[in-house]
C-alpha positions in Angstrom: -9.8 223.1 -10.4 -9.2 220.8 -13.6 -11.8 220.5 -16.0 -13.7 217.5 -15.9 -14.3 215.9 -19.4 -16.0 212.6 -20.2 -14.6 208.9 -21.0 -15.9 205.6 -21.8 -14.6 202.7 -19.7 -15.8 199.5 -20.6 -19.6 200.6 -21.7 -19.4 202.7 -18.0 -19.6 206.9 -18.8 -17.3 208.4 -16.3 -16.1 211.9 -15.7 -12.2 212.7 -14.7 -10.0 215.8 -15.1 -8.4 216.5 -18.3 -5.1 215.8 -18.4 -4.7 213.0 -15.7 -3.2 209.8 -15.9 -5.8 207.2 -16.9 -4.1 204.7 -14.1 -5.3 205.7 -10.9 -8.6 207.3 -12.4 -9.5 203.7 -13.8 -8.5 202.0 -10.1 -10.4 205.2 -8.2 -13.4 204.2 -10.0 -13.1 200.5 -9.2 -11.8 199.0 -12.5 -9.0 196.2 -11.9 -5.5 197.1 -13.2 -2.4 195.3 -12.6 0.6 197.4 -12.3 3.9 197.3 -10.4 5.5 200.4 -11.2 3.4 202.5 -10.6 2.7 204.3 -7.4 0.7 207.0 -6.2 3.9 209.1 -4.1 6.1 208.1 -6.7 4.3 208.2 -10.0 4.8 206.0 -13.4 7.7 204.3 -14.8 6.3 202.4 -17.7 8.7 199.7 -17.0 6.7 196.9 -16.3 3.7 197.3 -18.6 1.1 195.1 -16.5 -1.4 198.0 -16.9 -2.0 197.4 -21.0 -5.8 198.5 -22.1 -6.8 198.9 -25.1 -7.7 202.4 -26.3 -10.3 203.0 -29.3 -7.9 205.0 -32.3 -4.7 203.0 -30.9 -3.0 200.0 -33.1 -2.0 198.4 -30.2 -2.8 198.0 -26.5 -1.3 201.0 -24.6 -0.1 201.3 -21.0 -2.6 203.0 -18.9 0.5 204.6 -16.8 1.4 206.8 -19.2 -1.8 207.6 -20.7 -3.5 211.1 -20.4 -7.3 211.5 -19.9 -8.7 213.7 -22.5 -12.1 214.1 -23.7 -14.0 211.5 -25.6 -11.6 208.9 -24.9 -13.1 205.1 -25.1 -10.9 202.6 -22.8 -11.3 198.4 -22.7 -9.7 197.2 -19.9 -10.7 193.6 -20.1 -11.1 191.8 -23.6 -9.5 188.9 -24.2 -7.0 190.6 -26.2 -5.8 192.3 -23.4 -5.8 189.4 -21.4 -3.4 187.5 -23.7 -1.3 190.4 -23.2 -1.2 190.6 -19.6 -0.1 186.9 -19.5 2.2 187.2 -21.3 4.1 190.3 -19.3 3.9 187.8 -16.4 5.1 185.1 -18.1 7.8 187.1 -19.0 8.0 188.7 -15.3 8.1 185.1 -13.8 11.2 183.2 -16.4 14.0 183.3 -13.6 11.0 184.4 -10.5 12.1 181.4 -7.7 9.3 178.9 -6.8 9.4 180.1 -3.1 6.4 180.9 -2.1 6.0 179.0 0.7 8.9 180.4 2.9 8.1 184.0 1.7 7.4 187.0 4.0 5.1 188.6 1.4 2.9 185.4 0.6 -0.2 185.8 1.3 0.0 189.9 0.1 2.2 189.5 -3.0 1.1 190.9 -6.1 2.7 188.5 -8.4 1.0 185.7 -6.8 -2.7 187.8 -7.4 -1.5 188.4 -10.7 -1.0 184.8 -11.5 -3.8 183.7 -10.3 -5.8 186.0 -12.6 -4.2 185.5 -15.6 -1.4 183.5 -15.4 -2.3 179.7 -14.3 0.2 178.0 -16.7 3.3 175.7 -17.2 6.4 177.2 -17.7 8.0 177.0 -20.6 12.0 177.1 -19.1 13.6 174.7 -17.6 14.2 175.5 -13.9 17.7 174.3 -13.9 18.0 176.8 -16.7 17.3 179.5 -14.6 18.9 182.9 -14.1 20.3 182.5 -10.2 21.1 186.2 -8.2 22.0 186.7 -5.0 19.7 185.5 -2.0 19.4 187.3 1.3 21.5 190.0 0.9 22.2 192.4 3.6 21.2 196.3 2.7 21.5 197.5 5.6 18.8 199.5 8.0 16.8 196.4 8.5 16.2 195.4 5.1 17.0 192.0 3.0 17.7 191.7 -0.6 16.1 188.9 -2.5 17.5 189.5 -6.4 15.8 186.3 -7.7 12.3 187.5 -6.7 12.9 190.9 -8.0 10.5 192.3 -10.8 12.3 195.4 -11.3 9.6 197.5 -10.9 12.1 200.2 -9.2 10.0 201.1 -7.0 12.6 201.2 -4.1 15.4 202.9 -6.5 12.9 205.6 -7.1 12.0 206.3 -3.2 15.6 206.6 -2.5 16.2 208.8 -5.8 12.9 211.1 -5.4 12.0 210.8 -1.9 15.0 210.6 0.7 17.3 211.9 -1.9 19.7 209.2 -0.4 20.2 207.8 -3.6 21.6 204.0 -1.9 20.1 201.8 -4.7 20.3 201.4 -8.6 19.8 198.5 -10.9 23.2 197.2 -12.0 24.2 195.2 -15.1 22.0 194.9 -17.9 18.9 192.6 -20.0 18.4 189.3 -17.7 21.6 189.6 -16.0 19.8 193.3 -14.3 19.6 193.4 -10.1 18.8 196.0 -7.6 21.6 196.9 -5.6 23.3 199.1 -3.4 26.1 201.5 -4.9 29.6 201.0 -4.2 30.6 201.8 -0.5 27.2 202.5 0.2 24.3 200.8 2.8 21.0 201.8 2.9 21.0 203.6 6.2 18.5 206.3 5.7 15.8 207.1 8.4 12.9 205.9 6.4 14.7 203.3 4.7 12.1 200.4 5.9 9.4 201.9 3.5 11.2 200.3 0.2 9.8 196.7 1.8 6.0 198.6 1.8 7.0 199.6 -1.7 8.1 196.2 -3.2 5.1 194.4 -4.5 6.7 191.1 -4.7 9.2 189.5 -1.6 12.3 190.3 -2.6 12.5 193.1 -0.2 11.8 191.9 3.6 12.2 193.0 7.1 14.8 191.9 9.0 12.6 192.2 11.9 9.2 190.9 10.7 11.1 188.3 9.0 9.7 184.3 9.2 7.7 185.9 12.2 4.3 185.6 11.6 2.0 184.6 8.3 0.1 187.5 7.4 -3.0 185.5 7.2 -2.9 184.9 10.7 -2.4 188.7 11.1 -5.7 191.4 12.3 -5.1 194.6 11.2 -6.4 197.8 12.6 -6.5 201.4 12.0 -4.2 203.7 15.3 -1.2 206.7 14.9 2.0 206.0 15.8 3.2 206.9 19.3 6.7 207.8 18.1 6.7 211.4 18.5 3.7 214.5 17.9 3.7 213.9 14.0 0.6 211.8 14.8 1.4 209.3 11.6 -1.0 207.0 10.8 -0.8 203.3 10.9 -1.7 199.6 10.8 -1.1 198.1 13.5 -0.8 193.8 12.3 -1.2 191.7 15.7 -2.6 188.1 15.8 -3.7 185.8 18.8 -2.8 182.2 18.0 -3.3 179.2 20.0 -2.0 179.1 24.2 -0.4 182.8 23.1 -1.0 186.5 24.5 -2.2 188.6 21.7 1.2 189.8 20.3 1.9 193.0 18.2 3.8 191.8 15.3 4.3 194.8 13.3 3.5 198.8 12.3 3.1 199.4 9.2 2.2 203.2 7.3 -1.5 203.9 6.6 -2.4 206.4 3.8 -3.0 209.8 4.8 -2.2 212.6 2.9 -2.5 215.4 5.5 0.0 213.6 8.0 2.6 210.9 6.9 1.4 210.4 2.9 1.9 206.9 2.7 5.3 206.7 4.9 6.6 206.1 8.8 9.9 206.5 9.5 12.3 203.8 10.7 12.1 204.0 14.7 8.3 204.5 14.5 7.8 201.2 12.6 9.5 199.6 15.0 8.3 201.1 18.3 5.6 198.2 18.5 8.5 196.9 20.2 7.7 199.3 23.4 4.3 197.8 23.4 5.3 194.0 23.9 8.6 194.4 26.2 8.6 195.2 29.8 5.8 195.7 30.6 3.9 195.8 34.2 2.2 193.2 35.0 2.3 192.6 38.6 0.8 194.9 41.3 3.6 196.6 43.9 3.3 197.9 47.3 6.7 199.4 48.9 8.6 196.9 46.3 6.6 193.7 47.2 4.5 191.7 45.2 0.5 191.8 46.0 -1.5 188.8 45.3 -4.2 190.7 43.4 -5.3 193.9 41.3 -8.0 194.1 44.3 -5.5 194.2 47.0 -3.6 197.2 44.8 -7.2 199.0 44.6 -7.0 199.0 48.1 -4.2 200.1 49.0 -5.0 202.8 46.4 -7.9 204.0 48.3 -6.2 203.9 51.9 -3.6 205.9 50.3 -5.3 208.4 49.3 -8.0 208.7 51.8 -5.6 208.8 54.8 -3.4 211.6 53.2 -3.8 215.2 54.8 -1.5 216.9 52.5 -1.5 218.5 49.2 -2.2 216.0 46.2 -0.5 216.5 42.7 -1.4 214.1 39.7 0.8 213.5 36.8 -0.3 212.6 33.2 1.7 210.9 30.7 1.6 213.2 27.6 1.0 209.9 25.4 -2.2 209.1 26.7 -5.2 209.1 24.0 -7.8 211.8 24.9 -10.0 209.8 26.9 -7.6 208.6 29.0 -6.3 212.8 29.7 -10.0 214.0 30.3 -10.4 211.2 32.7 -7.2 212.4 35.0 -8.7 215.5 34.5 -11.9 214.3 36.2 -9.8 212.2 38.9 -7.9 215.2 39.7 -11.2 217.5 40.3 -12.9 215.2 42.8 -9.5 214.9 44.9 -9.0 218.5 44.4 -5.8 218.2 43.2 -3.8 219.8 40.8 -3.2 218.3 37.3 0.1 218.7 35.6 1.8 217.0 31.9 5.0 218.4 31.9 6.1 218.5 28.3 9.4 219.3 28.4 11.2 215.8 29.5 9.4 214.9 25.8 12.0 216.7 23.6 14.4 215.2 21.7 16.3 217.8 19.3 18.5 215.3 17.7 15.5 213.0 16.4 13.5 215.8 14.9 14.0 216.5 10.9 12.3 218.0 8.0 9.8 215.5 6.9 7.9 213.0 9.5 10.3 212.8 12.6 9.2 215.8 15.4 11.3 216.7 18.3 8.4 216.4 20.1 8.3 213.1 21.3 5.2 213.3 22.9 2.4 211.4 20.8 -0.6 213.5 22.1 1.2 216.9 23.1 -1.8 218.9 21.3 -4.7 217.2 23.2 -2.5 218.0 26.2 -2.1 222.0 25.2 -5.8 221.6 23.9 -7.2 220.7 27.5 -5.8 223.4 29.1 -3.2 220.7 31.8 -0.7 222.9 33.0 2.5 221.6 31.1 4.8 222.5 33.7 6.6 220.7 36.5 5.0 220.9 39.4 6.8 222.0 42.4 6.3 219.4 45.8 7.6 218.5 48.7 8.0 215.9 51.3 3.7 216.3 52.3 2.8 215.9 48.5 1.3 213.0 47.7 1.9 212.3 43.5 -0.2 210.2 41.7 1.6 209.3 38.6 0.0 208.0 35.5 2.9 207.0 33.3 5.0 210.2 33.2 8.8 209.7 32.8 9.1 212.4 35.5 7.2 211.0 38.3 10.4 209.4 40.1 12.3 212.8 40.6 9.4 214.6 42.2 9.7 215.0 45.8 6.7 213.4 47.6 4.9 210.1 48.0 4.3 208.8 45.0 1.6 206.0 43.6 3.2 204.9 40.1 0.4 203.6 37.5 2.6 202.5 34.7 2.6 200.5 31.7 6.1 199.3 32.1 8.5 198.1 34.4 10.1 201.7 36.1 12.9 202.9 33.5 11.6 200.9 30.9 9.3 203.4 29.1 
């Protein structure tokens, strides 16, 4: 374990181990720091030097990315000195930065705008005709649009590609005002996680193709789930929103920190399997192909079903279902005495697997499935079986009567 040793931080005492960056201790203990480069799986650049304090023994404000803790050490993180300073980074940041706010994906959760409001709030000094002018809406390729005007250079999407996915598709080209991000020649960015650069950017100049112009993110409710992409179990936000005469809609997945799963990544077909959740799915109630009136007429015909059958009675469970919804077949299956059964095997998928997030085990809750002790084999039948099938992709090629409980039109899963 480090040793702990003791700084000042604007009058606070506060202990941190020797040797860390001053950065993310100063923002773990709740001081505001604006930064860009930075980031806690990539680490400092020093680049864009937002995150100037002034340190006691220094002749001049330092940046706290690239500042070590040691003991003793006496930090001021807001005097009007370093205020001054910070305004004018920004100002600097902002000379060519388009006025576009208003038709920007990351409004609304863009850094440069909190920035500004905090210590910017001032004319600009160039004429906007004067401008630097980069290329807008430029395709990178894997879902992912290039803004160069609103571009800070922060690198944090160079650096992902360089340290991370080792795919190396972008750089910075040119040189002094005339610098952009870019891919290299010949190259797209076509990596499997190459969505998490627009997580990365803190300003809008990288976007979704998908999320794009789709929804404000004021209008958006965030909450806390995994993904259902494979048995990786990554963590997420999931962003929905239910706006006037509309169905609440699932708008978008985005990575949630956890260190033990994902880190602060998703991959690419993850992020955008919200798309399973919105299309196809079952909404009307089926009996031998026709349409029933009600969800109570279906509950009937449930009950006559199963009531009037003499013969043996197998019940299937989707190996996606959350806990709850697995202990509760369980139960179901004990009072009809059947037998309960989530084959895991139609779940596999070699060729998506890899060695970082993706799992060949498609199955989003194959270990509470092994954990319950359901039988994760296919379950023999025959024409006097009566299956009960709660979502599993092998429910149609069982022999049997069947009653399908699905969340999607059949096929669609």
């Amino acid at each position: 374990m480090s040793e702990l040793v003791t700084i000042h931080v604007d009058g606070q005492e506060i202990q941190a181990p020797k040797g860390a960056l001053l950065l993310p201790v100063l923002l773990e203990h709740g001081f505001k720091i604006p930064y860009y480069c930075y980031h806690d799986a990539l680490g400092p650049d020093g680049n864009c030097r937002m995150c100037m304090v002034e340190i006691e023994g220094k002749k001049r404000p330092q940046i706290s990315c690239d500042t070590f803790v040691e003991e003793g050490l006496v930090v001021r993180t807001d005097t009007a000195e370093i205020r001054k300073v910070r305004q004018s980074i920004l100002e600097l940041q902002l000379v060519n930065h388009p006025v576009d706010c208003p038709i920007c994906d990351q409004a609304g959760e863009c850094s440069l705008q909190d920035y500004y409001m905090e210590y910017g709030l001032y004319h600009g000094k160039v004429d906007r005709s004067r401008k630097a002018h980069f290329k807008k809406h430029v395709d990178l390729g894997r879902e992912v649009v290039l803004d160069q005007e609103r571009c800070v250079l922060c690198q944090r999407c160079t650096r992902f590609t360089a340290q991370i996915t080792g795919t190396h598709e972008l750089g910075v080209i040119h040189r002094a005002d005339h610098s952009v991000i870019d891919t290299m020649p010949g190259q797209k960015l076509h990596n499997d996680y190459a969505m998490n650069v627009v997580d990365l950017c803190p300003v809008g100049a990288l976007t979704s193709r998908d999320f794009r112009f789709q929804q404000r993110v004021w209008f958006l409710q965030s909450v806390p789930s995994v993904c259902h992409g494979c048995s990786r179990g990554c963590n997420i936000w999931i962003d929905h929103a239910r706006l006037k005469d509309q169905d609440d809609t699932v708008y978008r997945f985005r990575p949630r920190k956890n260190p033990e799963v994902n880190g602060h990544f998703i991959c690419d077909e993850g992020r955008l399997s919200y798309h399973d959740l919105r299309e196809r799915r079952q909404r009307e109630v089926l009996f031998q192909g026709r349409r029933l009136d009600s969800l109570r007429l279906g509950e009937e015909r449930f009950r006559e079903l199963v009531e009037l059958h003499e013969g043996p009675v197998v019940v299937l469970a989707d190996a996606d279902l959350y806990l709850e919804e697995l202990e509760f077949a369980r139960l179901f299956a004990e009072r009809l005495g059947a037998t309960l059964h989530a084959p895991l095997e139609p779940y596999v998928d070699e060729a998506f697997g890899d060695n970082w997030l993706k799992e060949p085990m498609r199955a989003a809750n194959a270990e509470g499935v092994k954990r319950l002790g359901i039988s994760t084999e296919l379950p023999s039948t025959d024409a006097q079986t009566l299956v009960i099938n709660f979502n599993h992709p092998s429910g149609p090629t069982l022999k049997g009567k069947r009653i399908d409980l699905l969340t999607h039109e059949s096929g669609a899963k």
